[in-house]
Every structure is written in structure tokens, then in C-alpha cells.
TIZA-580723 format. One line per field, with one value per residue (C-alpha): residue number from 1; residue in one letter; y, x, z. Coordinates in steps of 0.001 Angstrom, whole numbers. Example, Ala and Ser with C-alpha at 12.3 -4.5 7.8 and 13.67 -1.06 7.14 Angstrom:
BEGIN
resi = 1/2
resn = A/S
c2 = -4500/-1060
c1 = 12300/13670
c3 = 7800/7140
END
This chain:
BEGIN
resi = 1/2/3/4/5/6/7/8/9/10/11/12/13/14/15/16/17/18/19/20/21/22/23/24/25/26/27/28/29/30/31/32/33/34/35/36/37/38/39/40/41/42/43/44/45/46/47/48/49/50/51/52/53/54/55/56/57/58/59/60/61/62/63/64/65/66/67/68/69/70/71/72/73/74/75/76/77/78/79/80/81/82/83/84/85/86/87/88/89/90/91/92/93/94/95/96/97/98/99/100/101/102/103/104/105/106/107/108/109/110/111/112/113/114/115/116/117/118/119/120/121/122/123/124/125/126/127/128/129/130/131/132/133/134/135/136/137/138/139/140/141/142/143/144/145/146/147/148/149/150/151/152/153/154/155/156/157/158/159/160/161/162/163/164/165/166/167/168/169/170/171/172/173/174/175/176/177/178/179/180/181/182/183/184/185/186/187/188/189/190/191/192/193/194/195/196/197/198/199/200/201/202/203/204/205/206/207/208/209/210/211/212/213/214/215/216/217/218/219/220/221/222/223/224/225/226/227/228/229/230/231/232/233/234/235/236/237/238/239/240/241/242/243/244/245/246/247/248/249/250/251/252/253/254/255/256/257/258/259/260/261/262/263/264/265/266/267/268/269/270/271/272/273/274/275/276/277/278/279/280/281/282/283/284/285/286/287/288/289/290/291/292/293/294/295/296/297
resn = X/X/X/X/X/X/X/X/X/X/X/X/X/X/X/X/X/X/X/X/X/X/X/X/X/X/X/X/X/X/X/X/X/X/X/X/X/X/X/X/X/X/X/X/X/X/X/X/X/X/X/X/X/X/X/X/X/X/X/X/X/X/X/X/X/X/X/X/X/X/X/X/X/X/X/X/X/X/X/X/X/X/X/X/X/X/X/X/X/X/X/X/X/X/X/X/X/X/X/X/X/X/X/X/X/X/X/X/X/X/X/X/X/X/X/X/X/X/X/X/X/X/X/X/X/X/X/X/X/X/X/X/X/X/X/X/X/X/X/X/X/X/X/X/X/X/X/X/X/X/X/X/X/X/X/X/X/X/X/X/X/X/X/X/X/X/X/X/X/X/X/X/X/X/X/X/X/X/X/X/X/X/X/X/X/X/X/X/X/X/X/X/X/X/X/X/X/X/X/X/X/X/X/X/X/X/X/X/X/X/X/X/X/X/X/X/X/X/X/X/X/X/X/X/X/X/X/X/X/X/X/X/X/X/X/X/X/X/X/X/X/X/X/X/X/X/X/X/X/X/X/X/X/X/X/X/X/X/X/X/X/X/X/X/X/X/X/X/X/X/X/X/X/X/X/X/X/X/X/X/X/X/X/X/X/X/X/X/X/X/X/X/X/X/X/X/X
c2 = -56162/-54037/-55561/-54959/-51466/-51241/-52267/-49815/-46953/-47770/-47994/-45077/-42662/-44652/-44127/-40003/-39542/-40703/-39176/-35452/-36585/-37456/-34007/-32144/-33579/-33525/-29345/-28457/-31162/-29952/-26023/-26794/-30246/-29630/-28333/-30521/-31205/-33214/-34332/-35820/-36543/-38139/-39335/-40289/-43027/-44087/-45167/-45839/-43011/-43337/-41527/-41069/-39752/-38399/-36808/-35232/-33806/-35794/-36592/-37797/-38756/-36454/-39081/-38600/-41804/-43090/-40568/-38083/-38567/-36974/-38725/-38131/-41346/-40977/-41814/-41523/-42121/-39195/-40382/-38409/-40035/-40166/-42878/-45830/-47963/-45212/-44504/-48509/-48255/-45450/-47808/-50301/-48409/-46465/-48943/-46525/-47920/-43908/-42841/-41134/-38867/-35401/-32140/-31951/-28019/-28107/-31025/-28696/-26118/-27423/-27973/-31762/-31781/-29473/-30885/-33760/-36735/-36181/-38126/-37595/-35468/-32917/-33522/-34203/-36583/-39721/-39641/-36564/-34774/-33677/-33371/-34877/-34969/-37504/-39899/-39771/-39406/-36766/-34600/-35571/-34383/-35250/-36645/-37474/-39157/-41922/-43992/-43259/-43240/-42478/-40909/-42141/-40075/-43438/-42609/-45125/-45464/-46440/-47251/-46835/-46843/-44217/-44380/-41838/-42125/-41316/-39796/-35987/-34442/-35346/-32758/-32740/-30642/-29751/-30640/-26882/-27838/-31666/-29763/-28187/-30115/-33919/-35430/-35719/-32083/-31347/-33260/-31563/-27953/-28827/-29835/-27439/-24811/-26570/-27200/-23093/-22584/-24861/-23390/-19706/-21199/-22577/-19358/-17273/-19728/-19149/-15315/-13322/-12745/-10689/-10472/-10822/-11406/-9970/-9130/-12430/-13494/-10886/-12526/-15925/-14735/-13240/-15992/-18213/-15897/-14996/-18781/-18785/-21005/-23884/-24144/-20819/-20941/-24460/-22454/-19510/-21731/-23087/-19225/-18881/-22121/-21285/-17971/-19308/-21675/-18774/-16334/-13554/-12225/-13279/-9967/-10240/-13539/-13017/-9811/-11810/-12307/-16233/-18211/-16838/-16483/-17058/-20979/-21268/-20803/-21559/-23447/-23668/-23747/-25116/-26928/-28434/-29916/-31840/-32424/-35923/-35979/-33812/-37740/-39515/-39524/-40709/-43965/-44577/-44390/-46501/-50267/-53005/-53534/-52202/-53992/-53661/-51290/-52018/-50371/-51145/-49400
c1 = 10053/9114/11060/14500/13145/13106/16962/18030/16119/17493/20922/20677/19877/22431/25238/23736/24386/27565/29031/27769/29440/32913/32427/31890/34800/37079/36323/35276/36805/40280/39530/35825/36006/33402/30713/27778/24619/21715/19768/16437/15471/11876/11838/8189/7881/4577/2686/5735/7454/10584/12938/16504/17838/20684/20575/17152/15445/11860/9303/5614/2427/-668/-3176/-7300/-8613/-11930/-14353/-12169/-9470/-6071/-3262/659/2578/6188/8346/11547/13223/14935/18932/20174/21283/17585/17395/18698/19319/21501/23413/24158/25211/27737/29141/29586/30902/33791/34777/33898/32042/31754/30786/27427/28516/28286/29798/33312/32755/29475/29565/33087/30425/27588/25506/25091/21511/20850/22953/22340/24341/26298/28448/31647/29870/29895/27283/23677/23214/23843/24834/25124/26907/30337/31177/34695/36126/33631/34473/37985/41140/42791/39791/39717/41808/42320/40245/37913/40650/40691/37910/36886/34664/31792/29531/28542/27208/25409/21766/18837/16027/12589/9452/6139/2859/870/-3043/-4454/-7616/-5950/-2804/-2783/228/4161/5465/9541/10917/13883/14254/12910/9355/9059/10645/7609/5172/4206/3643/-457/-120/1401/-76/-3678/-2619/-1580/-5359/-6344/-4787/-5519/-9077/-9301/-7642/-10067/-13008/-11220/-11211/-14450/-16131/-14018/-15176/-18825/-19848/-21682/-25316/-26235/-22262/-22143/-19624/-15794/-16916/-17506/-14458/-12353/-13271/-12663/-8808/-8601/-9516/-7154/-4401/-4696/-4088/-2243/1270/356/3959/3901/993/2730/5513/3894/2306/5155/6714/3411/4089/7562/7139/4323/6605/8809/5985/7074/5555/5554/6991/9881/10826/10562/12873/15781/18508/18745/21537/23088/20487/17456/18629/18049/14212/13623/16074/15572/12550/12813/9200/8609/5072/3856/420/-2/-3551/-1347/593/-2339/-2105/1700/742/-1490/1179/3197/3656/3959/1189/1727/3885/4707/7153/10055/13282/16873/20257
c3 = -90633/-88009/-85569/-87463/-88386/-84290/-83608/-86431/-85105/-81613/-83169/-85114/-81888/-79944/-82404/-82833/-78713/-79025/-82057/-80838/-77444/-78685/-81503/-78146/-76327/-78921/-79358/-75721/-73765/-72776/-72450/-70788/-69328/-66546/-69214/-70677/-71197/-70986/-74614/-75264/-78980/-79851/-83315/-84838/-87184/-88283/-84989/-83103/-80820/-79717/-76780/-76487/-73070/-71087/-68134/-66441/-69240/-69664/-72005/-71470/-73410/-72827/-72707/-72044/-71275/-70086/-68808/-69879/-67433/-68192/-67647/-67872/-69684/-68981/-72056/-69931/-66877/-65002/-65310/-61742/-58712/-57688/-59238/-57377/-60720/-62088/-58645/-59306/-62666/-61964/-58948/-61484/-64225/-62188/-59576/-56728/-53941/-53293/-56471/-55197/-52748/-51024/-51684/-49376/-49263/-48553/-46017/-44480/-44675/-42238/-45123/-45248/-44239/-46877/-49706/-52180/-52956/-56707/-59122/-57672/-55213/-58502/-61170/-60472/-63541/-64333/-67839/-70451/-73356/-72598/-68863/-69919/-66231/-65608/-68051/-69992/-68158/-71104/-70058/-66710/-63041/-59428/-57711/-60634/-62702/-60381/-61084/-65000/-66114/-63907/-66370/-70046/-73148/-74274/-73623/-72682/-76138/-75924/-77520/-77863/-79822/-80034/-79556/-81845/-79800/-76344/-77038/-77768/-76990/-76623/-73738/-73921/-71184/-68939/-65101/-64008/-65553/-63306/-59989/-59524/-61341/-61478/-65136/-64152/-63972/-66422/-68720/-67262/-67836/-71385/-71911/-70094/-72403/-75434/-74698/-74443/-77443/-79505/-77603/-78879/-82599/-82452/-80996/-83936/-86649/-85843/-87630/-85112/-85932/-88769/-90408/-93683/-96425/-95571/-92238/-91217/-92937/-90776/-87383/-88538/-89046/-86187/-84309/-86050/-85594/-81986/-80817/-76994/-77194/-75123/-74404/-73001/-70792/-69499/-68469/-67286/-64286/-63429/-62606/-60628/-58442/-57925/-56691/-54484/-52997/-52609/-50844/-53710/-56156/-59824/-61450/-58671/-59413/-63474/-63190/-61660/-64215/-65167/-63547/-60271/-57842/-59894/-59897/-56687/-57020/-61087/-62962/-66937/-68223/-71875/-73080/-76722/-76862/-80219/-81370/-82421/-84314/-86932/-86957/-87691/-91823/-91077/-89141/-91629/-94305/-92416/-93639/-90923/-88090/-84307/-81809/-78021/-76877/-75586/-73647/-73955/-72727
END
């Protein structure tokens, strides 16, 4: 039934998480153990969509609802310490009342008012791939090896149902996209771009007046092969709002090399985005009828 399809789905991305995590320890853990990652999987089955999260990565649901409205559903929670549920769950997890806490060279450093409260006063994120020192004491060192673990690999799955009427787009991106712009946003530019693109397709489709025969044949590929990346145009803005922020211009802030420096203004911009009419003969293949969603840890 659909509801025992649910827990193995859920089990199945659980148990994913965690093998990769202990694979990743067991080869990077000892010669890298302050290197991780955060991971966010979707996995589609029939009508139901379903998140699995660690760290500050974030997926939403590009919904247009009534009048036309355009809406960002968040499929996720951002898993960093600002998120007061997550700060508690470390506490709990380690032992350490000061789990959540500043830098000591920054604060030594007059920057307190400046800096941000981390795991172990280290790592931004809650929970994530690898990032041994925070979690097993054979990967692990002082002061950190104290209170283990502070950090998990187990991430947080979800579920939903998907509206085939409403819902036209899954967005999965890293934390450099939602710095410096809101789901609603997002979720708005993504329409944005993709109502120009079908506009372009329509427009291409149509022979102009008076073409005949290959001609007309020639624009409609054209048009169909000169489609924008959505994903691209997505990311494109963001650049431009960041280097507003910044007063400088674009070309300036795109020349920097990535890391370093650059991270102070931009920090990774990775964006997957998913058309879900293209799902719509899938839900329909799909046996069982829809259900609520429905979160666990």
C-alpha cells in the first residue's frame, strides 16, 4: 500500500545518506577529516516527491496558483545553526551546552559583532557528508573530540504530492542561490524565464507569412534549438544582485577566481531545476491513490 511504499522510500534515502557518509569517512576521514559536504536528493515516484537533506542546500516547488500568482513551496528546511531546532538537536546530540558557538580567533580578533555562531564555533551546518572531526572520535581532535558527536550524516526526508495543475517546476539549489534570493523569488524568475522561452517556441513554431515548404521548416528548428537554460538565467540574476549589493560591476565580480575572495561576495552557485508536466504520464502510471505528506527525521 502506499503507505508502506512511503516508509521504504524514506528508508531507502535514509540508509543511501548514510552509507555514502561512512564510504567517505572510511577513504577521506583520517587524511581530510575537516572536509564534507552537504547532499540533497529528490526522488519522483508517481505523484509523490520526496526530499532528502543535509546541510543548507534547498529545494522548492514552483507553484502558480490562483490568478496566476507564483509561489515558492519549500520542500526542505535549511539544516545550519539558523535554525533554532537544529542548534537544539546538536546540544542534545553532543552533550555541549556550548555546542553553538563563536569563532575564538575571530572573537580574539574584534570580530564578534561581525561573526556567526558555528558548530563547535567551526562548521556552519548542522548535519552533512563527511566532516569526520565533528562526529567520530578516530577522525576527530582537541577540542572537538570532546563532545562527539556534534554533527550527523543522517539527513531529514520528506514528502509531498505534486499538483500537476499548480506545480511546474522542482528548483534544487545550493546556499549561494537563497543568500540573495527568497524562494518567492526564485520561484518568479524561474517563470519568468520559462514563460519567455515558451513565448520563443511559440513565435518559432508559427512560419512567417508567405514561407513555404523547407523554409518554414528551417525556422521552426531554429527556434527549438535556440531555447535559454532556465537554470542559467536563474543564476545569472543572482551575479547581478550580488554585485549590486556589492556597488561593482558584474564583469568584475564574474572575473574573480572562485573560492578565496570571491566567497566573500558569491558563494557556489550550483542550480538543478526539473519540469514536472514532463511527470505527468508517470503519476498516471502509478497504482495507489494520493495521500498527505508527511516529514520524519
Amino acid at each position: 500500500g502506499r503507505k508502506e511504499r512511503t516508509a521504504e522510500n524514506k528508508k531507502a534515502m535514509k540508509e543511501t545518506f548514510q552509507a555514502v557518509d561512512r564510504r567517505f569517512l572510511e577513504g577521506q576521514g583520517t587524511s581530510n577529516p575537516t572536509c564534507g559536504s552537504c547532499a540533497l536528493l529528490c526522488l519522483l515516484e508517481g505523484g509523490s516527491l520526496y526530499s532528502a537533506i543535509v546541510g543548507d542546500s534547498r529545494a522548492i516547488l514552483v507553484r502558480r496558483g490562483e490568478k496566476g500568482v507564483v509561489t515558492g513551496i519549500p520542500l526542505t528546511i535549511d539544516q545550519n545553526t539558523s535554525h533554532d531546532g537544529e542548534c537544539a538537536k546538536v546540544v542534545a546530540r553532543s552533550g555541549d551546552p556550548e555546542a553553538i558557538r563563536y569563532n575564538e580567533s575571530e572573537v580574539m580578533r574584534g570580530m564578534r559583532r561581525e561573526a556567526i555562531k558555528r558548530v563547535g564555533g567551526t562548521l556552519m551546518v548542522t548535519r552533512a557528508l563527511g566532516d569526520g572531526y565533528l562526529k567520530d572520535k578516530a577522525y576527530s581532535m582537541w577540542p572537538f573530540n570532546r563532545s562527539l558527536p556534534y554533527i550527523t550524516g543522517k539527513p531529514k526526508v520528506s514528502r509531498v504530492e505534486i499538483d500537476i495543475a499548480k506545480d511546474a517546476f522542482v528548483v534544487v539549489a545550493s546556499d549561494g542561490i537563497w543568500e540573495h534570493m527568497t524562494n518567492d523569488q526564485v520561484a518568479v524568475e524561474v517563470m519568468r524565464h520559462a514563460d519567455c522561452e515558451a513565448e520563443k517556441a511559440s513565435s518559432a513554431a508559427v512560419p512567417a507569412k508567405g514561407a513555404k515548404g523547407d523554409k518554414a521548416k528551417g525556422k521552426e528548428k531554429e527556434g527549438k534549438g535556440t531555447k535559454d537554460n532556465i537554470a542559467t538565467g536563474l543564476v545569472d540574476e543572482v551575479v547581478r544582485i550580488a554585485a549590486r549589493k556589492q556597488c561593482m560591476p558584474v564583469a568584475e565580480l564574474r572575473s574573480m577566481r572562485p573560492g578565496g575572495a570571491r566567497r566573500g561576495y558569491l558563494d557556489d552557485l550550483t542550480v538543478v531545476i526539473v519540469p514536472l508536466p514532463l511527470i505527468a504520464a508517470s503519476k498516471k502510471r502509478a497504482a495507489g491513490g494520493a495521500g498527505g505528506g508527511g516529514e520524519g527525521e
